[in-house]
C-alpha positions as CSV (number, residue, x, y, z in Angstrom):
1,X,54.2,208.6,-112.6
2,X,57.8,208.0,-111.6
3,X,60.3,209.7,-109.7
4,X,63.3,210.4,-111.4
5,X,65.5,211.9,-108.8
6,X,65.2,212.0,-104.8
7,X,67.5,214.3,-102.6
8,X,67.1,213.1,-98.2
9,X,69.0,215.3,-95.7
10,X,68.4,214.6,-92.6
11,X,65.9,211.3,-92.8
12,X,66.2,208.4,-91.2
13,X,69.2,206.5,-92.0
14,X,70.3,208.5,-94.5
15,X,72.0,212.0,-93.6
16,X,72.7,213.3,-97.0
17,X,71.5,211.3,-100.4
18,X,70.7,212.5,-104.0
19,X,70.1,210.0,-106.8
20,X,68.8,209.4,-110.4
21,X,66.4,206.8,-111.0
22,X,65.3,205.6,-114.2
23,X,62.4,204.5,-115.6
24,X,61.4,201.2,-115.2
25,X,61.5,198.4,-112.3
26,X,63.8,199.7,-109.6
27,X,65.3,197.0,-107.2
28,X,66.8,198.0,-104.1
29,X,68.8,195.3,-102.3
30,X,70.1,194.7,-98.9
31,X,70.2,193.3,-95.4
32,X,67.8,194.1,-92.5
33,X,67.9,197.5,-91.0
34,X,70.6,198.6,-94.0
35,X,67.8,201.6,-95.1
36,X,65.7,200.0,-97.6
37,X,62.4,200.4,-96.0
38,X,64.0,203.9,-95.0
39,X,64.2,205.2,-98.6
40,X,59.9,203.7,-99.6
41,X,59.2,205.6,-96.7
42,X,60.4,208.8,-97.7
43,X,58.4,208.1,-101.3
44,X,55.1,207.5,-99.2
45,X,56.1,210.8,-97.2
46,X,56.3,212.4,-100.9
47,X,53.0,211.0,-101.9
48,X,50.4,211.4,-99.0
49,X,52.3,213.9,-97.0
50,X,52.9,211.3,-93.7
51,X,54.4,208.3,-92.9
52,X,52.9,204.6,-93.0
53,X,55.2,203.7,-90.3
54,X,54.6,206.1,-87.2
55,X,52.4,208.9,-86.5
56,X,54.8,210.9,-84.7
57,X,56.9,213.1,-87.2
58,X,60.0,213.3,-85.2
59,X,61.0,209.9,-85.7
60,X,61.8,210.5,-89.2
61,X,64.6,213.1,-88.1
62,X,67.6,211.8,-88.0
63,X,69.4,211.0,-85.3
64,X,70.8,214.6,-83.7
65,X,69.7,216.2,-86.7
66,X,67.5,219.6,-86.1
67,X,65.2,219.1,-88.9
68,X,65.0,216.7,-92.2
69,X,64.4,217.4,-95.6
70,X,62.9,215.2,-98.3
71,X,62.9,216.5,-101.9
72,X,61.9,214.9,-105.3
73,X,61.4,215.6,-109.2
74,X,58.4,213.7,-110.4
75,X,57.4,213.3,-114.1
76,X,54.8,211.5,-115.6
77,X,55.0,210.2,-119.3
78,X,51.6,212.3,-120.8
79,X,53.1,216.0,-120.0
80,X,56.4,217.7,-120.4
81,X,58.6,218.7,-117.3
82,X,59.0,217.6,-113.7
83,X,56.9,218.6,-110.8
84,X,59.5,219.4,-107.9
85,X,58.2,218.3,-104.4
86,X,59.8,219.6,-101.3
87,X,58.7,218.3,-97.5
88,X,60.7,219.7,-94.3
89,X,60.5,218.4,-90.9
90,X,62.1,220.7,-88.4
91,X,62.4,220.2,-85.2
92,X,62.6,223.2,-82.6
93,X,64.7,223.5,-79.4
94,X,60.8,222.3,-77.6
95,X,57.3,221.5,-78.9
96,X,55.8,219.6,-81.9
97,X,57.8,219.2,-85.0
98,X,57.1,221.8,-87.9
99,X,56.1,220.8,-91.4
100,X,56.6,222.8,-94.4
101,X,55.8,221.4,-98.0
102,X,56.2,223.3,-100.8
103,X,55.0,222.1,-104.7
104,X,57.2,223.9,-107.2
105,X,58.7,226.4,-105.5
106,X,55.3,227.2,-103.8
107,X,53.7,227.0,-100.4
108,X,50.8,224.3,-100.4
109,X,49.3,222.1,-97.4
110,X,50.6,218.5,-97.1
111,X,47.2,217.4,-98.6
112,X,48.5,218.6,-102.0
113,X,51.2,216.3,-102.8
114,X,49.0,213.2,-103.8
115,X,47.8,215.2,-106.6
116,X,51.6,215.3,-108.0
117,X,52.5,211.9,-106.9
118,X,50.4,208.9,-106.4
119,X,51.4,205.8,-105.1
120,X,50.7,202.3,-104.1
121,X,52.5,200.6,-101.4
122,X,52.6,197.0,-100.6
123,X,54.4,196.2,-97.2
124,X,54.9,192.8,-94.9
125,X,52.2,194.8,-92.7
126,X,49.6,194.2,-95.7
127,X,49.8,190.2,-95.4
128,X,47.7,190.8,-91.6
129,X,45.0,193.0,-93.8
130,X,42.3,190.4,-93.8
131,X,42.9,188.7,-90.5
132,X,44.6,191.5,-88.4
133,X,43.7,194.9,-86.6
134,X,40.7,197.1,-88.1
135,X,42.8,199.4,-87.9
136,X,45.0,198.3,-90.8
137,X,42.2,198.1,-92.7
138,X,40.6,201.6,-91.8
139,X,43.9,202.6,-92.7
140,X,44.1,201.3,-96.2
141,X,40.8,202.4,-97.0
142,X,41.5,206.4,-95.7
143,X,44.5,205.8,-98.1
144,X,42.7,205.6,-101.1
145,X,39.6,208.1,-100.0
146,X,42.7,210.9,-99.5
147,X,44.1,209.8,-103.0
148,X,40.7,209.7,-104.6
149,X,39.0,213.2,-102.6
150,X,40.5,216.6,-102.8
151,X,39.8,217.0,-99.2
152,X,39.5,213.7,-97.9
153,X,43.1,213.9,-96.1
154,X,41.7,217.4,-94.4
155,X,39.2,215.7,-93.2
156,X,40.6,212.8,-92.1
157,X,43.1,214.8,-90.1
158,X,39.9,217.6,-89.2
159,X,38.3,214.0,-87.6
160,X,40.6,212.6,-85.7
161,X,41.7,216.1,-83.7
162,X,37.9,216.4,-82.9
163,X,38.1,212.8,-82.0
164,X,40.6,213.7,-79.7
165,X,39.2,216.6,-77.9
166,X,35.8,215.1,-77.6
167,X,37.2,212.3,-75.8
168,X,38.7,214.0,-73.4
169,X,36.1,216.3,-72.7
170,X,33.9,213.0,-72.2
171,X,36.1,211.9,-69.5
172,X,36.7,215.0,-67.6
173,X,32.3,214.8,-67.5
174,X,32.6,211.6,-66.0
175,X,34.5,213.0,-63.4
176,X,33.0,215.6,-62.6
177,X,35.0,218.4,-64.4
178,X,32.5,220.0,-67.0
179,X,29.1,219.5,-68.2
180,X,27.5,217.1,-70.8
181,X,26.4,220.6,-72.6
182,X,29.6,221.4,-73.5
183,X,29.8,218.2,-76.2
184,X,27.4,220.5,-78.9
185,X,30.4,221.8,-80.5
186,X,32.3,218.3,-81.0
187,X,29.7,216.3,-81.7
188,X,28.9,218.7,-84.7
189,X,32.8,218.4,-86.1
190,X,32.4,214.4,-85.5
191,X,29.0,214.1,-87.4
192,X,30.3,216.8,-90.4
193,X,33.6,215.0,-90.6
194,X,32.4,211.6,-90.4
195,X,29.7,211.5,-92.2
196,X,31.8,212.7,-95.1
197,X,34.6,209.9,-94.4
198,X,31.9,207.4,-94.1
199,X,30.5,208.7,-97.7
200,X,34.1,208.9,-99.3
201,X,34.7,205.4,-98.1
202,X,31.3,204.2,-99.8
203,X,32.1,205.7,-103.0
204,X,36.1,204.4,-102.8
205,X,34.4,200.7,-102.5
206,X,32.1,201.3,-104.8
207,X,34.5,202.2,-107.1
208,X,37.1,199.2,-106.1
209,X,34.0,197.0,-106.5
210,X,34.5,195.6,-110.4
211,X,38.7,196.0,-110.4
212,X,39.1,193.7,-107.2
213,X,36.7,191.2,-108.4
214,X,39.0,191.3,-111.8
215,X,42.2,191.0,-110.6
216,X,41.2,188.0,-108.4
217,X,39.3,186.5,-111.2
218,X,42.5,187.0,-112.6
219,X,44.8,185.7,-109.8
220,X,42.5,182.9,-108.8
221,X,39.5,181.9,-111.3
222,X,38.2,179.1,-109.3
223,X,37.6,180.7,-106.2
224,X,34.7,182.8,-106.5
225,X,34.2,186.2,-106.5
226,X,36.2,188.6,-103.9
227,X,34.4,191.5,-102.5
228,X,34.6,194.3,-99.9
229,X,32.0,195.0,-97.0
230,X,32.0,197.8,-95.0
231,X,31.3,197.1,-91.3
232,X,29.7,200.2,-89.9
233,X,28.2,200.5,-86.2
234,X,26.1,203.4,-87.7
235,X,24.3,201.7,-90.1
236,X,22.0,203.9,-92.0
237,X,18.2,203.9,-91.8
238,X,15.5,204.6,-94.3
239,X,16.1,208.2,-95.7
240,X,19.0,208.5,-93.7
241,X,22.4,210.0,-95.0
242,X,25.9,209.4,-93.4
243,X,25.6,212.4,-91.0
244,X,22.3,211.8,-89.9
245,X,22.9,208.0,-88.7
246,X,25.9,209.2,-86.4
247,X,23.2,212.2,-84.7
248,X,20.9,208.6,-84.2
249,X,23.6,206.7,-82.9
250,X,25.3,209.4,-80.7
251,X,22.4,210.1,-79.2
252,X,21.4,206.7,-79.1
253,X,25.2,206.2,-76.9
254,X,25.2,208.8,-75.1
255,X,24.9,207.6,-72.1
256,X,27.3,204.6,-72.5
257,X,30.0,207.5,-73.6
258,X,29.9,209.3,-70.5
259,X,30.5,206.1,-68.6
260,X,33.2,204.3,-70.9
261,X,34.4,208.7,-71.1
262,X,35.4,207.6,-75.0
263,X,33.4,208.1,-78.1
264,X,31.5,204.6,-79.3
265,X,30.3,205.4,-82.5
266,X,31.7,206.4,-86.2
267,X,34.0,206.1,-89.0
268,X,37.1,205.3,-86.3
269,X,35.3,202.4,-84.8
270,X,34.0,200.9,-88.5
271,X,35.6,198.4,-90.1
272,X,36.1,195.8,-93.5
273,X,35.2,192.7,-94.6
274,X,36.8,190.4,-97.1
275,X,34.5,188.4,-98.7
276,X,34.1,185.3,-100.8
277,X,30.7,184.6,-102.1
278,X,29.3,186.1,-99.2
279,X,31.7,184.1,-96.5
280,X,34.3,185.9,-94.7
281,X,37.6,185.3,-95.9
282,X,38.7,185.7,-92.1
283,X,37.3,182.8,-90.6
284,X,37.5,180.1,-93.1
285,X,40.3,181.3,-95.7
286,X,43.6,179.6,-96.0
287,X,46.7,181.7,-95.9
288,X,47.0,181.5,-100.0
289,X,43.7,182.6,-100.0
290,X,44.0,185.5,-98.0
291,X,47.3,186.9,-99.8
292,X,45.6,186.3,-103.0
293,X,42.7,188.5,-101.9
294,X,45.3,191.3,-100.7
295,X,47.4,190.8,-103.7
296,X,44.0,191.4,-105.7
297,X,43.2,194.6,-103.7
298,X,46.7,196.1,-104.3
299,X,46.1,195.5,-107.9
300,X,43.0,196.9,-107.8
301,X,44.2,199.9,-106.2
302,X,46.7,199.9,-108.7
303,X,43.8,200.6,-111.6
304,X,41.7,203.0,-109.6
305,X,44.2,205.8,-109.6
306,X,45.3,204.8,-112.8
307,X,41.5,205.3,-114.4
308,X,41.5,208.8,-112.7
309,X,43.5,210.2,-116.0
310,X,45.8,207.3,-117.6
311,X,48.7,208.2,-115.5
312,X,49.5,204.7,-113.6
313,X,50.6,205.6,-109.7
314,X,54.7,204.7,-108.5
315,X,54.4,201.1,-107.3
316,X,56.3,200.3,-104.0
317,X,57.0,196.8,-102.6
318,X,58.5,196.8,-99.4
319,X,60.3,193.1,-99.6
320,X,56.9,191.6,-100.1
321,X,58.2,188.8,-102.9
322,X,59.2,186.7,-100.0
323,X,55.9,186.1,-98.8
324,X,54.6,184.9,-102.2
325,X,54.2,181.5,-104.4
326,X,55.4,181.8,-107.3
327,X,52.0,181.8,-109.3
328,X,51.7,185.2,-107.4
329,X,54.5,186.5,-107.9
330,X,54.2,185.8,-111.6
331,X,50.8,188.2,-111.9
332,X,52.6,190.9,-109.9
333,X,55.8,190.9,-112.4
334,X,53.2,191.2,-115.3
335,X,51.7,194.0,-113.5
336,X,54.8,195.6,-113.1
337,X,56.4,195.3,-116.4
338,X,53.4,197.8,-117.5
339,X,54.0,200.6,-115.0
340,X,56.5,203.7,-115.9
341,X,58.3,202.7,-112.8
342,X,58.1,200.8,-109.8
343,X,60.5,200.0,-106.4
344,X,61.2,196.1,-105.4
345,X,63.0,195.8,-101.6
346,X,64.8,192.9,-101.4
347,X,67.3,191.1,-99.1
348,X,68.5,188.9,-102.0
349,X,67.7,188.9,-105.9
350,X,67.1,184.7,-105.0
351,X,63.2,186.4,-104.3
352,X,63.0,187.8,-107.7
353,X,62.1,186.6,-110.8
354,X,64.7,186.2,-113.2
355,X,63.2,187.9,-116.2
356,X,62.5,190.9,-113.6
357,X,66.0,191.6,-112.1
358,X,67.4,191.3,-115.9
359,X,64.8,194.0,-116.6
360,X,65.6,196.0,-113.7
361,X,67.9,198.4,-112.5
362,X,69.6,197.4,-109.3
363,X,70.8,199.5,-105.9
364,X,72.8,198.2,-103.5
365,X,72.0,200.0,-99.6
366,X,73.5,200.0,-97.2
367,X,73.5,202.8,-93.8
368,X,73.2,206.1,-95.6
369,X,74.0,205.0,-98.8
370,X,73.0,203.7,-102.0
371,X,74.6,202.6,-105.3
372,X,74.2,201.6,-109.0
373,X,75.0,198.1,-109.1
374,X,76.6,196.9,-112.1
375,X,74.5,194.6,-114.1
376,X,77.5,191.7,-115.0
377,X,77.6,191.5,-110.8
378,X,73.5,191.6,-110.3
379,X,73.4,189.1,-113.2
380,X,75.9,186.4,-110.9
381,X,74.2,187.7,-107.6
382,X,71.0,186.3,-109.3
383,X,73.0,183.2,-110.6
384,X,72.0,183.8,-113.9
385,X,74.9,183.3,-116.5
């Protein structure tokens, strides 16, 4: 998949920008804070209908700007013609920002753009995956389960809104305001939801299972054999399914919740672990180690949604050459000299390698802009002859 042109009104830094990209690595250069970052988010936007950055959509509008528009023509090399995606933030004079997307022309839920465009995005964030917040981890995991399930987005978002109320409603029964009665109808949308999420992310590690052990085999053959774990605090019982663990374990909490006036149990409070032969890569793993187990899983990620139907996803590396040895950064140039098309951030070719920015075609950003930059001046910016 590749995007070969991308029109932004309105988002972020940039108040009005249409470009052509080619196929092909695509490296976008600048200094902190010039927009680089800006214009990868506006691809993840694209691809999985929100932002990896913040949950709140009204910090993608511009600054003074009523609403912002992100639009993009995305081909892939095994059909004829362009799929034209169109996302719209608008914000009204009060209240929660709107969202339109439309998919050719037509109306469709957000949940329907990772079926035109597929990506993979590899930030500075992803370095903290093994040692850092569950969260990031949950995170990356609900990425793939949306790009992998039809409705896994829905009910991801279907989840976390029931989530939401149920907590509330816990707290206003542990002072007093309503009865433990009323928690029927949530605790039925938390147990449907979940145990679907739970299930999705089963099958989504299951499936990761033999291309992360690969690609590390690859990356590091001496270091044994990488694998996932998922850390669940509703582990399943004899003849138990997803759905039926969380009724056990909710019940099983009940009272706690009503004290603590949150919800203790499922898919938000579950968690992943890297392992290495059996150890946990996050208490005895170097720091090589760990980035060559999150290099593998981006890899991996890489050939899941490419086995799906031979159309590789857009690659995006948010100025994540930096943070790599070179030995690393040699298996992720191989990788990306066999994808249609891929974006590099970078504050300065000196991160590249050399074979890669010759390959490449190079933008120079600054604030609200972005241009072609000629390949004579990329060629002495990389101090290559």
């Amino acid at each position: 998949m590749r995007v070969d042109r991308l029109v932004l009104t309105g988002f972020r830094s940039y108040d009005e920008l249409e470009v052509d990209f080619g196929v092909g690595p695509q490296v976008v250069v600048g200094p902190n804070a010039a927009g680089k970052t800006n214009l990868l988010e506006a691809m993840v936007v694209l691809a999985l209908g929100h932002s990896h950055r913040t949950a709140t959509d009204v910090d993608m509008i511009g600054w003074e700007r009523s609403f912002a528009r992100l639009e993009a023509n995305v081909a892939a090399d095994d059909r004829s013609g362009t799929d034209q995606l169109e996302l719209v933030l608008a914000r009204p004079g009060t209240g929660a920002v709107r969202k339109r997307v439309r998919v050719n022309g037509v109306p469709r839920r957000s949940t329907a753009l990772s079926s035109a465009l597929r990506a993979v995005l590899f930030a500075p964030e992803d370095m903290l995956l093994v040692v850092g917040s569950p969260s990031l981890r949950r995170a990356t995991l609900d990425t793939i389960v949306a790009q992998r399930q039809v409705e896994g987005a829905a009910a991801l978002t279907t989840y976390a809104r029931a989530l939401q109320q149920r907590n509330t409603l816990l707290r206003r029964i542990r002072e007093g305001e309503a009865s433990p009665d009323e928690l029927g109808y949530w605790d039925s949308v938390v147990v449907r939801e979940g145990g679907r999420i739970v299930t999705w992310r089963h099958d989504a590690l299951d499936a990761l299972e033999l291309p992360l052990a690969a690609a590390h085999e690859e990356i590091a053959p001496n270091e044994g054999r990488l694998a996932l774990r998922y850390v669940t605090n509703a582990p399943q019982g004899p003849n138990e399914d997803a759905e039926a663990a969380l009724v056990r374990r909710l019940a099983e909490t009940r009272e706690k919740e009503l004290w603590n006036g949150a919800t203790l149990v499922g898919p938000h409070r579950d968690d992943l672990a890297f392992e290495l032969d059996g150890r946990d890569l996050a208490v005895f793993a170097s720091r090589g180690q760990q980035r060559t187990a999150i290099l593998a899983l981006k890899l991996a990620h890489l050939e899941l949604l490419a086995a799906r139907d031979g159309r590789p996803p857009l690659l995006l590396l948010d100025d994540v050459f930096s943070e790599l040895d070179p030995d690393r950064r040699a298996h992720l140039v191989r990788r990306i000299g066999e994808l249609p098309q891929a974006f590099i951030t970078t504050t300065t070719l000196d991160d590249l390698d050399p074979g890669l920015v010759d390959a490449s075609t190079a933008w120079h950003v600054e604030p609200g802009r972005l241009e072609r930059v000629a390949r004579s001046t990329r060629r002495l910016a990389a101090g290559q002859p």
